[in-house]
PDB file of N, CA, C and O in Angstrom, chain B, residues numbered from 101:
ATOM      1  N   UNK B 101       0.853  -1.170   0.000  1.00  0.00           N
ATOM      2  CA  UNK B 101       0.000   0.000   0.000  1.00  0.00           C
ATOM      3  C   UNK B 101       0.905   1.241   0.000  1.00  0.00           C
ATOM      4  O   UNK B 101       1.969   1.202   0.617  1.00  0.00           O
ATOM      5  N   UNK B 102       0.563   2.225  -0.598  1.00  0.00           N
ATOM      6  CA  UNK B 102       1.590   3.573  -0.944  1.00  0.00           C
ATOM      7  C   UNK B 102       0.946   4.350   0.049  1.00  0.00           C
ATOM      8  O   UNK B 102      -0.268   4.526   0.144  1.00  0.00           O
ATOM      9  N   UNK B 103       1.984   4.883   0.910  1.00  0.00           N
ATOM     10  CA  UNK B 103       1.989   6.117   1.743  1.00  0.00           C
ATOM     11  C   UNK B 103       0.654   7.047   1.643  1.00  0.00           C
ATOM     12  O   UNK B 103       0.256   7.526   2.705  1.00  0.00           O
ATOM     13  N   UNK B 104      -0.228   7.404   0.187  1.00  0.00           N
ATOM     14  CA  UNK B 104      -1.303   8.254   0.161  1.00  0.00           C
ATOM     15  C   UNK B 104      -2.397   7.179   0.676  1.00  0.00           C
ATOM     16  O   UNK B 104      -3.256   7.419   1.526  1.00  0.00           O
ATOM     17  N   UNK B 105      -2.238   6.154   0.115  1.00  0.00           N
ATOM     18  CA  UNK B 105      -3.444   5.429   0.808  1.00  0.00           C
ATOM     19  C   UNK B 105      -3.111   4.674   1.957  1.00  0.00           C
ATOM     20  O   UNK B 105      -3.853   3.706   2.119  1.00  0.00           O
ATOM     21  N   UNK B 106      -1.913   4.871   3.100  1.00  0.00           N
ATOM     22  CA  UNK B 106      -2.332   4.613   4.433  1.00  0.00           C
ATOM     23  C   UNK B 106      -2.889   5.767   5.055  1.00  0.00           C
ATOM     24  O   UNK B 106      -3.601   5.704   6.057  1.00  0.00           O
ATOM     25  N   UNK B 107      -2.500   7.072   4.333  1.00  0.00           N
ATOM     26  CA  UNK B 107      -2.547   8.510   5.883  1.00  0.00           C
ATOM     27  C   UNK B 107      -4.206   8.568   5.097  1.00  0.00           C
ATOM     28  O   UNK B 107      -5.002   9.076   5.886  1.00  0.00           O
ATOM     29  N   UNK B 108      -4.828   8.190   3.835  1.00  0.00           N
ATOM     30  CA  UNK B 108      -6.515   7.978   3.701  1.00  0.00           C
ATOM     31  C   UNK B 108      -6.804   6.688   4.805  1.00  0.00           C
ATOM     32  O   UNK B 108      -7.060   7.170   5.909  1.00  0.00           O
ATOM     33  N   UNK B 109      -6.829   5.452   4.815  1.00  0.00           N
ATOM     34  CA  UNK B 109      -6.959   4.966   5.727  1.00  0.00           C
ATOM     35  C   UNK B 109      -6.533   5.139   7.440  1.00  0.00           C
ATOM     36  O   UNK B 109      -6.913   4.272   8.227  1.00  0.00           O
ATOM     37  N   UNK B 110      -5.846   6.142   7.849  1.00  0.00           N
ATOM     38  CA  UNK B 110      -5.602   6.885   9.289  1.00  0.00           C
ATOM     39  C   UNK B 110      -6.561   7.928   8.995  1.00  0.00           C
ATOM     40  O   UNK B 110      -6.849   8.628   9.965  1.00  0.00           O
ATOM     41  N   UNK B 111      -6.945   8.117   8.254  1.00  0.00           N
ATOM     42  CA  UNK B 111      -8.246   9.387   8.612  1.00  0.00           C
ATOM     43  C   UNK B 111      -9.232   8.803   8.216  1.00  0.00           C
ATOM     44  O   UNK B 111     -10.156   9.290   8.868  1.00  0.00           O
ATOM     45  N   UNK B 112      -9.651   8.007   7.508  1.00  0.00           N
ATOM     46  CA  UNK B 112     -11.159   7.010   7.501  1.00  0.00           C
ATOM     47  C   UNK B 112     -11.180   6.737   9.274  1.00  0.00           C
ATOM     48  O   UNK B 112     -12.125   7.057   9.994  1.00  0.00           O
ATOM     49  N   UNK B 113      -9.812   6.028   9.779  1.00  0.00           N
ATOM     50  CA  UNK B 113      -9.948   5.271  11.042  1.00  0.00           C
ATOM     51  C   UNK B 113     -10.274   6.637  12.383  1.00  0.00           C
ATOM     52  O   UNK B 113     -10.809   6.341  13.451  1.00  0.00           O
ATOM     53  N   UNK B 114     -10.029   7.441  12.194  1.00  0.00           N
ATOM     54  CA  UNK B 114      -9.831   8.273  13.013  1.00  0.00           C
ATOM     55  C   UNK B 114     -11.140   9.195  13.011  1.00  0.00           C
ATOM     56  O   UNK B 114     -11.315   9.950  13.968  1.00  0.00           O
ATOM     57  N   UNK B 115     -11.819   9.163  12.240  1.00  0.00           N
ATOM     58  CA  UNK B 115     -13.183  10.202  11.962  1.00  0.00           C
ATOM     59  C   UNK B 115     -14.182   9.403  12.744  1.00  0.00           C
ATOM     60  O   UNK B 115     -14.302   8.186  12.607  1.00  0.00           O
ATOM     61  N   UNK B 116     -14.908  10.142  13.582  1.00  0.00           N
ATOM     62  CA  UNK B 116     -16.161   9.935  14.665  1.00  0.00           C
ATOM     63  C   UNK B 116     -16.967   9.192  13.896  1.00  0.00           C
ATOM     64  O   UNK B 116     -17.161   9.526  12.727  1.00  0.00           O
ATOM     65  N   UNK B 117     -17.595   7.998  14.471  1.00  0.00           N
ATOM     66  CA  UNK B 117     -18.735   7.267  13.495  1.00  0.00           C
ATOM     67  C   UNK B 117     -19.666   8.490  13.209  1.00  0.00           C
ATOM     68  O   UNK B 117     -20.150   8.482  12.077  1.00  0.00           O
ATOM     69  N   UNK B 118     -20.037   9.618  14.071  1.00  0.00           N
ATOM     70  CA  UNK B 118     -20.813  10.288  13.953  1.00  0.00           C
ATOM     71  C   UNK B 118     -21.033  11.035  12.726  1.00  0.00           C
ATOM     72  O   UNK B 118     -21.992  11.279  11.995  1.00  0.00           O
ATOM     73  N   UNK B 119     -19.449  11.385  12.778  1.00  0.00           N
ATOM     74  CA  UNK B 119     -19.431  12.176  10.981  1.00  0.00           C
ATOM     75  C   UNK B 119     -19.542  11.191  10.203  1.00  0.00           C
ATOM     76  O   UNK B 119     -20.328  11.693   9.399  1.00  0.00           O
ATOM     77  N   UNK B 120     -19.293   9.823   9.698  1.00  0.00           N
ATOM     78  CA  UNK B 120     -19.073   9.278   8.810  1.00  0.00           C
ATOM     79  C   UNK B 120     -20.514   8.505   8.738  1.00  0.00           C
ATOM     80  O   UNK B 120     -20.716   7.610   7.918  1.00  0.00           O
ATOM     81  N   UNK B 121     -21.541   8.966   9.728  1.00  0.00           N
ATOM     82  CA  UNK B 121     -22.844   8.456   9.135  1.00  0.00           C
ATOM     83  C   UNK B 121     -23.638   9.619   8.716  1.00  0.00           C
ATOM     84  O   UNK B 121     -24.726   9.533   8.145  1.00  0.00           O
ATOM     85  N   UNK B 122     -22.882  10.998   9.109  1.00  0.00           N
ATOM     86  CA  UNK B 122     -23.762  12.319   8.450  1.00  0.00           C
ATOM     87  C   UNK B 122     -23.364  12.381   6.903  1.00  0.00           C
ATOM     88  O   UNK B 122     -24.104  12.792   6.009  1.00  0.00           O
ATOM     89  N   UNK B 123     -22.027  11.884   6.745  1.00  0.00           N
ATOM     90  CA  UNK B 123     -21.550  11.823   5.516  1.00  0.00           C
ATOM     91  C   UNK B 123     -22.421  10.796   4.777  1.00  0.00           C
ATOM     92  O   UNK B 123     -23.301  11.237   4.038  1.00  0.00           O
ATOM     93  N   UNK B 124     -22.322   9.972   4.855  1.00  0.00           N
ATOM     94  CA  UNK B 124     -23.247   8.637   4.496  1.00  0.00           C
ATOM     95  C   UNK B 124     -24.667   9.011   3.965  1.00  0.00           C
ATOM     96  O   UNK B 124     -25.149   8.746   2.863  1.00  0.00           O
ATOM     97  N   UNK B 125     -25.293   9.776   5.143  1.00  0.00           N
ATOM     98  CA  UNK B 125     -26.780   9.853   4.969  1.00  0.00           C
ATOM     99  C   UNK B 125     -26.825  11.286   3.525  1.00  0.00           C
ATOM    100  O   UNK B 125     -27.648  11.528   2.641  1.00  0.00           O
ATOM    101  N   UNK B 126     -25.747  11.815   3.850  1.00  0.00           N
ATOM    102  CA  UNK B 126     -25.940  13.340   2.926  1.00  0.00           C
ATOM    103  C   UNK B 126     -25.914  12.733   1.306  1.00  0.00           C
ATOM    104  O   UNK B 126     -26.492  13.154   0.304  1.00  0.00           O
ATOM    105  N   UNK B 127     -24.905  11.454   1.515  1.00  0.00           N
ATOM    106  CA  UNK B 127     -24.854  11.239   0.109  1.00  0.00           C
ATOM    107  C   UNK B 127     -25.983  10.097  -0.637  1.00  0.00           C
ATOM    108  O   UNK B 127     -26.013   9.512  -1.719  1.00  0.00           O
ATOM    109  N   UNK B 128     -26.770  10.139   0.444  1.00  0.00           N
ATOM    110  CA  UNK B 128     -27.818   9.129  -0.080  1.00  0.00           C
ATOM    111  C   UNK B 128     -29.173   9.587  -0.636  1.00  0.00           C
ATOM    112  O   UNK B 128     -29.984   9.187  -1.471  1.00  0.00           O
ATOM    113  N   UNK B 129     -28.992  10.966   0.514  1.00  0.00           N
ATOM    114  CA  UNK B 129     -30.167  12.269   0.250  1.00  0.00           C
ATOM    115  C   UNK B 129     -29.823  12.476  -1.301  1.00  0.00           C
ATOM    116  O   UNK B 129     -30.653  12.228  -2.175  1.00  0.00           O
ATOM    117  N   UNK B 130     -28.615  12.920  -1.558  1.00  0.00           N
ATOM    118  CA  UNK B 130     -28.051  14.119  -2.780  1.00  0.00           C
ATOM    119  C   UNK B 130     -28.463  12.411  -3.899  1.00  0.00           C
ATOM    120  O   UNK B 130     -29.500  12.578  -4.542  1.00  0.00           O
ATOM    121  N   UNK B 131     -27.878  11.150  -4.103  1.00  0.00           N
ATOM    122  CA  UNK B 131     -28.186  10.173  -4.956  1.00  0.00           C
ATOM    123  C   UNK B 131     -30.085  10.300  -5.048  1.00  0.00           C
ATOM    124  O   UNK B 131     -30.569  10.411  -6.175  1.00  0.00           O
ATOM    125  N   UNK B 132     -30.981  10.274  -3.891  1.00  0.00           N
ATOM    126  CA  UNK B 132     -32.031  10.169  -4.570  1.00  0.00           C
ATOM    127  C   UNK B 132     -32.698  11.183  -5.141  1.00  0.00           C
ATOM    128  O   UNK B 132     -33.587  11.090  -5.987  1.00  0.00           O
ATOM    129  N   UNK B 133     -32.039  12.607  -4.436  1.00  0.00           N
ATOM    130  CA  UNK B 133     -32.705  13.992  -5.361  1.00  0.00           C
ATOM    131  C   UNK B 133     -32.663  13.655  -6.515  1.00  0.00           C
ATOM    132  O   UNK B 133     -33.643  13.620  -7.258  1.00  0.00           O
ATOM    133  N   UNK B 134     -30.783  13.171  -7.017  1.00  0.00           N
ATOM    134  CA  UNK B 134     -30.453  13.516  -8.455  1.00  0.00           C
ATOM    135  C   UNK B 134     -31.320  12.127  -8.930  1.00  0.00           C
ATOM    136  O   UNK B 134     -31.622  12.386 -10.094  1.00  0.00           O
ATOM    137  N   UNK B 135     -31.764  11.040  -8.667  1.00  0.00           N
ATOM    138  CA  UNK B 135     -32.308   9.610  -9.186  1.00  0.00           C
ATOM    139  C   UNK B 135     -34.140  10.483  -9.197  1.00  0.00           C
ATOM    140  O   UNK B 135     -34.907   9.885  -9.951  1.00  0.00           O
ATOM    141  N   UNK B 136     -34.495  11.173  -8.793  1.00  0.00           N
ATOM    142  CA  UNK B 136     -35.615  11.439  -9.195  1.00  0.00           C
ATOM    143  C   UNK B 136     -35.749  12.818  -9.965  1.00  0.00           C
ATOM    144  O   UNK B 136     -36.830  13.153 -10.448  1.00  0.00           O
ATOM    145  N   UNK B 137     -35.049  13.305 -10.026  1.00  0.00           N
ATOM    146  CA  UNK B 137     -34.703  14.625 -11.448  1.00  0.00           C
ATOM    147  C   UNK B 137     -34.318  13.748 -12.493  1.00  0.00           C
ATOM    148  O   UNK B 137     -35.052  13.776 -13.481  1.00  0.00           O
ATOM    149  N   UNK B 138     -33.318  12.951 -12.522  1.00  0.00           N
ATOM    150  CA  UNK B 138     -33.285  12.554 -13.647  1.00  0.00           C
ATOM    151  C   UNK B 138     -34.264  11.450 -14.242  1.00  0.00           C
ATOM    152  O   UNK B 138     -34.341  11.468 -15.471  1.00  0.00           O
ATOM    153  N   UNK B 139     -34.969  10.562 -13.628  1.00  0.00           N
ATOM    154  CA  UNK B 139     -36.628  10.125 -13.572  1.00  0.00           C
ATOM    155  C   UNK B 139     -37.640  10.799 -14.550  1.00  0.00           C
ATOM    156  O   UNK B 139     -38.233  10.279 -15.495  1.00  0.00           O
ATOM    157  N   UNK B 140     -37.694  12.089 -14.090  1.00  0.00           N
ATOM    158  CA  UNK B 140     -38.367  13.069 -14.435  1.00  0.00           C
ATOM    159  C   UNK B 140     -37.891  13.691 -15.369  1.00  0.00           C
ATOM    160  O   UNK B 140     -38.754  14.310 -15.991  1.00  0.00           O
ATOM    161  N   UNK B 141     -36.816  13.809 -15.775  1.00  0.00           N
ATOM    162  CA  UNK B 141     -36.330  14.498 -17.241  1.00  0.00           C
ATOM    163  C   UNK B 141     -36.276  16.041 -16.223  1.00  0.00           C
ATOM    164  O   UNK B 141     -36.614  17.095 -16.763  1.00  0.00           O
ATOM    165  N   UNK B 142     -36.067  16.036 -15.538  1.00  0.00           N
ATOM    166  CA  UNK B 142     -35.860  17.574 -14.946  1.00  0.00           C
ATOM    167  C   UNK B 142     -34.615  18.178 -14.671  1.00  0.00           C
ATOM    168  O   UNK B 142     -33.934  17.374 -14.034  1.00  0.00           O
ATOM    169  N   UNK B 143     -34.060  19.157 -14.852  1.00  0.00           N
ATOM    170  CA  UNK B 143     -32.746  20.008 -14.892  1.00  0.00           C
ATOM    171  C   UNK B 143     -32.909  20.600 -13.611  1.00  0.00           C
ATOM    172  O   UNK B 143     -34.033  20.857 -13.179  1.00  0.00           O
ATOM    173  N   UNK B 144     -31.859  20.838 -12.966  1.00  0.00           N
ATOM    174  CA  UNK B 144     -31.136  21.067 -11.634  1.00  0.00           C
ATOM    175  C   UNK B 144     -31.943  22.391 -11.556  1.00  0.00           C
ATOM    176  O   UNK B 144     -32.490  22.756 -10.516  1.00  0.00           O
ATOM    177  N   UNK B 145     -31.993  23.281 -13.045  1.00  0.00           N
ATOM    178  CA  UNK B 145     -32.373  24.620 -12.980  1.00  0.00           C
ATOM    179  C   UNK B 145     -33.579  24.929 -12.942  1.00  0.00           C
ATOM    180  O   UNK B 145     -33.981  26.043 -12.607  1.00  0.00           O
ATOM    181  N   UNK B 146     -34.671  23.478 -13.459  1.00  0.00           N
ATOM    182  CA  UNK B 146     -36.457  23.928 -13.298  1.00  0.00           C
ATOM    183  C   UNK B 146     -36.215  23.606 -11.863  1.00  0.00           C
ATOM    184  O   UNK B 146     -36.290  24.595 -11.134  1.00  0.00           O
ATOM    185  N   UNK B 147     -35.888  22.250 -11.151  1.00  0.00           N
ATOM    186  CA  UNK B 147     -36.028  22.031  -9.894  1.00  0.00           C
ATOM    187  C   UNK B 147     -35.957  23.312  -8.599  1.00  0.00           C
ATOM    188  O   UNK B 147     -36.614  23.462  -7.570  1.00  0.00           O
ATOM    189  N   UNK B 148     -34.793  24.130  -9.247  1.00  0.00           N
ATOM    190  CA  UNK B 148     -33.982  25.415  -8.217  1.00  0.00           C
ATOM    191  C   UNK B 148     -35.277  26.135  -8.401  1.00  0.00           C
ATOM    192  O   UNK B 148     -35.765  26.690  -7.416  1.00  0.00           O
ATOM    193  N   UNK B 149     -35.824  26.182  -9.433  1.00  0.00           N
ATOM    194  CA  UNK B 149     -37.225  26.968  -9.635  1.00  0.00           C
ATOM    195  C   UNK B 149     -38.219  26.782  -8.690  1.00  0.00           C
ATOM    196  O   UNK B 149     -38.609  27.617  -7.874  1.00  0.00           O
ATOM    197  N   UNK B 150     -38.603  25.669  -8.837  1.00  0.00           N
ATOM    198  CA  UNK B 150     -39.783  25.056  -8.478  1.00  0.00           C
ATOM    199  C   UNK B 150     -39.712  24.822  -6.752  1.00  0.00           C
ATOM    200  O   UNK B 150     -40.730  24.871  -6.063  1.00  0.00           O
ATOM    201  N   UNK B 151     -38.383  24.571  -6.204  1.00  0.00           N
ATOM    202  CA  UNK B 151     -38.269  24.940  -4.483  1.00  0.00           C
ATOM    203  C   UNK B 151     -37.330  26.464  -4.809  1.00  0.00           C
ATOM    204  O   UNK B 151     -36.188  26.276  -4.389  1.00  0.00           O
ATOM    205  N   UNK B 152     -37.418  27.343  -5.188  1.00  0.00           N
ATOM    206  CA  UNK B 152     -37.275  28.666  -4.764  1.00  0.00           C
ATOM    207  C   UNK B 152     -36.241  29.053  -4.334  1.00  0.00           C
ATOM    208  O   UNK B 152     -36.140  30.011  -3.567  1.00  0.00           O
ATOM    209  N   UNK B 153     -35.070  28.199  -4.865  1.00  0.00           N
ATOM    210  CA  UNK B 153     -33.861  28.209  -4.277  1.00  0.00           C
ATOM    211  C   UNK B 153     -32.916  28.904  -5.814  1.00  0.00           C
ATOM    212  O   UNK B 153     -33.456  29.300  -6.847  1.00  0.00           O
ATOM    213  N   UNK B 154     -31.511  28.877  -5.539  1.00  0.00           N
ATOM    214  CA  UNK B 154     -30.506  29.074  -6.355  1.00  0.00           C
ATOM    215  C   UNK B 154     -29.872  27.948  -7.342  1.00  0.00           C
ATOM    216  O   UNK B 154     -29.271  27.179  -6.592  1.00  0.00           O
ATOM    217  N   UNK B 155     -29.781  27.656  -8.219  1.00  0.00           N
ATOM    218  CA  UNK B 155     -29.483  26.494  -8.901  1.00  0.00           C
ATOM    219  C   UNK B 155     -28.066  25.713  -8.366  1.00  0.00           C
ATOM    220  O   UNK B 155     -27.745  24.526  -8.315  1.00  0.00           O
ATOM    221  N   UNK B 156     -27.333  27.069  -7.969  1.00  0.00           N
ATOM    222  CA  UNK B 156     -25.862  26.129  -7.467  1.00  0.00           C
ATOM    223  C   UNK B 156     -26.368  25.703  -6.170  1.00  0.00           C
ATOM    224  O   UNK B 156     -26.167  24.489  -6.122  1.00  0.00           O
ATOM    225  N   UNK B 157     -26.888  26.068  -5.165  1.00  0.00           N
ATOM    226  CA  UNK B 157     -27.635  25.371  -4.216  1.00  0.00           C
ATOM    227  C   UNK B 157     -28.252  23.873  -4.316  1.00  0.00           C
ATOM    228  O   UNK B 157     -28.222  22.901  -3.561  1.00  0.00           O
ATOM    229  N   UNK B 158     -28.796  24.112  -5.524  1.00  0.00           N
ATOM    230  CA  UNK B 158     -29.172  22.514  -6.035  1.00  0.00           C
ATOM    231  C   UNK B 158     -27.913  21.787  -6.269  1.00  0.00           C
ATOM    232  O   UNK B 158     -27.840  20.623  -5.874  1.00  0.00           O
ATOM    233  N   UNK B 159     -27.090  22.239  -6.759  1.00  0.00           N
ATOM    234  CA  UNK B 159     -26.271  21.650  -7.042  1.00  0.00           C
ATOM    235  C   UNK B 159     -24.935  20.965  -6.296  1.00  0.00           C
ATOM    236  O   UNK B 159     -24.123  20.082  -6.572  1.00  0.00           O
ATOM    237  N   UNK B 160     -25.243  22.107  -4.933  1.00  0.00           N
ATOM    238  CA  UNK B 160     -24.733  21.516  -3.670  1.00  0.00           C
ATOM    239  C   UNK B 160     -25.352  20.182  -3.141  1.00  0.00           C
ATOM    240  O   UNK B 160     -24.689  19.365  -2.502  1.00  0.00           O
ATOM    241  N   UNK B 161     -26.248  20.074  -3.354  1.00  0.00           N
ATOM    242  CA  UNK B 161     -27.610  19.008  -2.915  1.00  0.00           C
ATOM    243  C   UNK B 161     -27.452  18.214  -3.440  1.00  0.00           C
ATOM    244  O   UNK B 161     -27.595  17.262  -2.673  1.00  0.00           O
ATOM    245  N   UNK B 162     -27.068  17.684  -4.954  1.00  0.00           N
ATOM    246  CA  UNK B 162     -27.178  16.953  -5.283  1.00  0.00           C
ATOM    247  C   UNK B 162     -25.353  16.503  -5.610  1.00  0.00           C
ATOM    248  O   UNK B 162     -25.072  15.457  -6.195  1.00  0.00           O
ATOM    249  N   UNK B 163     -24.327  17.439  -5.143  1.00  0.00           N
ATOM    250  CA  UNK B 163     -23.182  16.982  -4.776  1.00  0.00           C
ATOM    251  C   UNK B 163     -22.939  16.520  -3.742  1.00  0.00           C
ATOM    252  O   UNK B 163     -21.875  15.924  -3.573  1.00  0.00           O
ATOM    253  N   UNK B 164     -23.938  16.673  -2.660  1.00  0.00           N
ATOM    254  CA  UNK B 164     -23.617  15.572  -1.328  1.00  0.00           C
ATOM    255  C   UNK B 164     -22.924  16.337  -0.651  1.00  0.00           C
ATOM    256  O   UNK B 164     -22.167  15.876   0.203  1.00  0.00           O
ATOM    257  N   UNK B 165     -23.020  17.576  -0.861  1.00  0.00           N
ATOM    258  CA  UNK B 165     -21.887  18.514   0.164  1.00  0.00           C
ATOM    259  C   UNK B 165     -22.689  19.279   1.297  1.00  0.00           C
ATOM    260  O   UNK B 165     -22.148  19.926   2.193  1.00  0.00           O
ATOM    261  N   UNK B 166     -23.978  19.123   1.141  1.00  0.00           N
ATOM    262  CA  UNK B 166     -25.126  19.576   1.619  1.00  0.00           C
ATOM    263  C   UNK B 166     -25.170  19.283   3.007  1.00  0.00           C
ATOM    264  O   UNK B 166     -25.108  18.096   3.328  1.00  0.00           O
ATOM    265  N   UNK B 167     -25.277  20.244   3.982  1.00  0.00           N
ATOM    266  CA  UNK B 167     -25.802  19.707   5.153  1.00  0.00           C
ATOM    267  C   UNK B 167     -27.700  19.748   5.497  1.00  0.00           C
ATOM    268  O   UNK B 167     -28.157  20.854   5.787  1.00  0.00           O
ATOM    269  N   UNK B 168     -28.357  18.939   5.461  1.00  0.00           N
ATOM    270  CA  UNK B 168     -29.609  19.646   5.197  1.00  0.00           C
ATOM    271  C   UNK B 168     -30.310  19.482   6.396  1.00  0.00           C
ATOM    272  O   UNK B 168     -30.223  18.624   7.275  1.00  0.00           O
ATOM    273  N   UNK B 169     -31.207  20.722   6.232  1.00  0.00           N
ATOM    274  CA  UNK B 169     -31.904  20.787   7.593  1.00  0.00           C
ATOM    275  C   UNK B 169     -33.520  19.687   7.490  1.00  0.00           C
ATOM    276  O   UNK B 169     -33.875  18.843   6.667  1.00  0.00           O
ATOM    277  N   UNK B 170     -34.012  20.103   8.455  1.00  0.00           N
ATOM    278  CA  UNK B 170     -35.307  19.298   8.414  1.00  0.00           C
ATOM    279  C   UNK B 170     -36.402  19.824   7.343  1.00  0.00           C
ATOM    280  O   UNK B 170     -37.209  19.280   6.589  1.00  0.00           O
ATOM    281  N   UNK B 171     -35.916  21.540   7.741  1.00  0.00           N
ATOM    282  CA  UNK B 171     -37.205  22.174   7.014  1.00  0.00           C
ATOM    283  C   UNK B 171     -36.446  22.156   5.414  1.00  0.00           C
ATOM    284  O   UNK B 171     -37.328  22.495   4.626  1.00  0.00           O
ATOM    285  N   UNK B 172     -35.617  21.984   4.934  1.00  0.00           N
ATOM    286  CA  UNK B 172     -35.171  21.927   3.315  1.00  0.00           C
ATOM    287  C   UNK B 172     -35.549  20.687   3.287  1.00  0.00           C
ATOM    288  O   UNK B 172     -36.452  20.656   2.451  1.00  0.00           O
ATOM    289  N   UNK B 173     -35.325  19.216   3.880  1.00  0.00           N
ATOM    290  CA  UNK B 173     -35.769  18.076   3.449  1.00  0.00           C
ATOM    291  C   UNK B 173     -37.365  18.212   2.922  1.00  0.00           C
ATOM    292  O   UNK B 173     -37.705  17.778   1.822  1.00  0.00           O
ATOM    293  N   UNK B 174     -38.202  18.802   3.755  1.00  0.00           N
ATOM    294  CA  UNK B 174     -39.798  18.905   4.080  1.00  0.00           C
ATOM    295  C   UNK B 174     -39.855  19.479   2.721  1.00  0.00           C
ATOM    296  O   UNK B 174     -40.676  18.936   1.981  1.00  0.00           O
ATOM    297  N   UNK B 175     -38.828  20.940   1.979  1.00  0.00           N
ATOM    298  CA  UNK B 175     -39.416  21.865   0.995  1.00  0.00           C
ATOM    299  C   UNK B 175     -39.099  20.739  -0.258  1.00  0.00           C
ATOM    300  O   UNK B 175     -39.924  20.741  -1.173  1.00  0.00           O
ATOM    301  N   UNK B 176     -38.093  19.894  -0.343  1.00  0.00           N
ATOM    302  CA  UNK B 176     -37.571  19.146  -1.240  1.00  0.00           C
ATOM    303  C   UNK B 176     -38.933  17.853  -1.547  1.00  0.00           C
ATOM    304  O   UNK B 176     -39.302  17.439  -2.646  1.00  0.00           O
ATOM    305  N   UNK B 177     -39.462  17.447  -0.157  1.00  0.00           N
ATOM    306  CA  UNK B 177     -40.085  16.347  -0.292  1.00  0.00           C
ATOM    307  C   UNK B 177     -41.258  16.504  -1.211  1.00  0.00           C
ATOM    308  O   UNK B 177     -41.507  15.739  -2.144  1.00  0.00           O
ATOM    309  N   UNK B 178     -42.393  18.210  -0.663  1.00  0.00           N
ATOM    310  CA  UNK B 178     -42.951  18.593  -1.465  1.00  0.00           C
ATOM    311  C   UNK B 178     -42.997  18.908  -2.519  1.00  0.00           C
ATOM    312  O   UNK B 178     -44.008  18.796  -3.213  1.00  0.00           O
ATOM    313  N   UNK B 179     -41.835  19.414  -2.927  1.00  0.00           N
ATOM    314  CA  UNK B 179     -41.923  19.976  -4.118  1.00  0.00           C
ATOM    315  C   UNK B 179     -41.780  18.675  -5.296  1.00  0.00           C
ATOM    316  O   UNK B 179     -42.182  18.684  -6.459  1.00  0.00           O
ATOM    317  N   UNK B 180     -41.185  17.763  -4.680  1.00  0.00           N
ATOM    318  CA  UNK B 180     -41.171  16.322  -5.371  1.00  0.00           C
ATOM    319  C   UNK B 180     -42.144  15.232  -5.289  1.00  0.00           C
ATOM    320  O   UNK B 180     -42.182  14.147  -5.870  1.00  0.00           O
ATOM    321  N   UNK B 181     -43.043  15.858  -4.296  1.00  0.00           N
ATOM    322  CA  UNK B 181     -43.864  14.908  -3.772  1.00  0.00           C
ATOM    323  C   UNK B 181     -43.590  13.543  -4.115  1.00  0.00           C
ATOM    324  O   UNK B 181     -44.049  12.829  -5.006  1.00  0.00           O
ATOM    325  N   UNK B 182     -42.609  13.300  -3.075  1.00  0.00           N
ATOM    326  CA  UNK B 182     -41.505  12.176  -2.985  1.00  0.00           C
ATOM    327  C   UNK B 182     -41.079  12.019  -1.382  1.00  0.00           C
ATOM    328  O   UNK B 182     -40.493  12.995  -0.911  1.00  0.00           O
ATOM    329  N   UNK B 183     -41.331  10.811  -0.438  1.00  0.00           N
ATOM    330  CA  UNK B 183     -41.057  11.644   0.693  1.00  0.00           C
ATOM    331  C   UNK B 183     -39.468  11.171   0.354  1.00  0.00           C
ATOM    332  O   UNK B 183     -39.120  10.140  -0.220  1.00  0.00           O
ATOM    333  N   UNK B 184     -38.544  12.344   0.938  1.00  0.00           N
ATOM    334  CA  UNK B 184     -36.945  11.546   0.995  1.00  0.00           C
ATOM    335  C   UNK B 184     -36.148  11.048   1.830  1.00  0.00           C
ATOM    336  O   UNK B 184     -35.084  10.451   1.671  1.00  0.00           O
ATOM    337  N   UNK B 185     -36.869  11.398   2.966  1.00  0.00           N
ATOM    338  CA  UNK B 185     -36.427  10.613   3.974  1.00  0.00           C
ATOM    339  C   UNK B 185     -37.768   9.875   4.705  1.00  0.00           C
ATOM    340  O   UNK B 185     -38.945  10.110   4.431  1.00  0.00           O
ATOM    341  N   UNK B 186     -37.237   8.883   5.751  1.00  0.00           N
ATOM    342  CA  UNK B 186     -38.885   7.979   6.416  1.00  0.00           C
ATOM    343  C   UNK B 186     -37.806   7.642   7.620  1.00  0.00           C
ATOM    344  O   UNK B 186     -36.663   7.185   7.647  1.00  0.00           O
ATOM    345  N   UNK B 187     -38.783   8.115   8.627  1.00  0.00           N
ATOM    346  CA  UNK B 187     -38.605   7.519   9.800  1.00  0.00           C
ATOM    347  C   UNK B 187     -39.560   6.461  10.492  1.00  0.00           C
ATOM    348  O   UNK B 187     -40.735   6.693  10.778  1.00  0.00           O
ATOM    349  N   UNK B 188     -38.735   4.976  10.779  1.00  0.00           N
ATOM    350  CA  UNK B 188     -39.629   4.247  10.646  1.00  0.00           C
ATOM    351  C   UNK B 188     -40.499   4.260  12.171  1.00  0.00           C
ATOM    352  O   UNK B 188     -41.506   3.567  12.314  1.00  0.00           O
TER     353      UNK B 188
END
C-alpha cells in the first residue's frame, strides 16, 4: 500500500462514526434527489425553480456537500412529492 493510501486509511480510522454516518446519509439524500430529477427528465435549474432556491444550491444538494436541515428536506419532499427521507 503507498503512503497516500495509508494517511486515507488513518483518517477514515480516526473520523467519529458520527461524521461518517452524516456523511453517508448526505450522500444518499443528494443520490435520490439527483435519481428522481433525472426520472423526471428535470434540470437542476427547473427544480432550483420550483423549491425557490438558487441552482448552485441545487447543485450543492445533489453533490452531497449539503448539510440539510429538516425544514429543506420537508421543501424538497414537497416539491417532489416524494417523501426523501422515512422515519420508521
Amino acid at each position: 500500500m503507498n503512503r497516500t493510501a495509508e494517511l486515507f486509511n488513518e483518517c477514515i480510522a480516526a473520523t467519529p462514526n458520527d461524521i461518517k454516518q452524516r456523511v453517508e446519509w448526505s450522500f444518499e439524500i443528494a443520490d435520490k434527489i439527483d435519481g428522481i430529477l433525472k426520472e423526471r427528465g428535470m434540470t437542476q435549474k427547473e427544480f432550483a425553480h420550483k423549491v425557490g432556491r438558487s441552482e448552485a444550491e441545487v447543485c450543492r444538494w445533489v453533490g452531497g456537500t449539503h448539510n440539510f436541515t429538516l425544514a429543506t428536506l420537508a421543501k424538497i419532499s414537497a416539491a417532489l412529492d416524494v417523501p426523501i427521507i422515512a422515519v420508521p
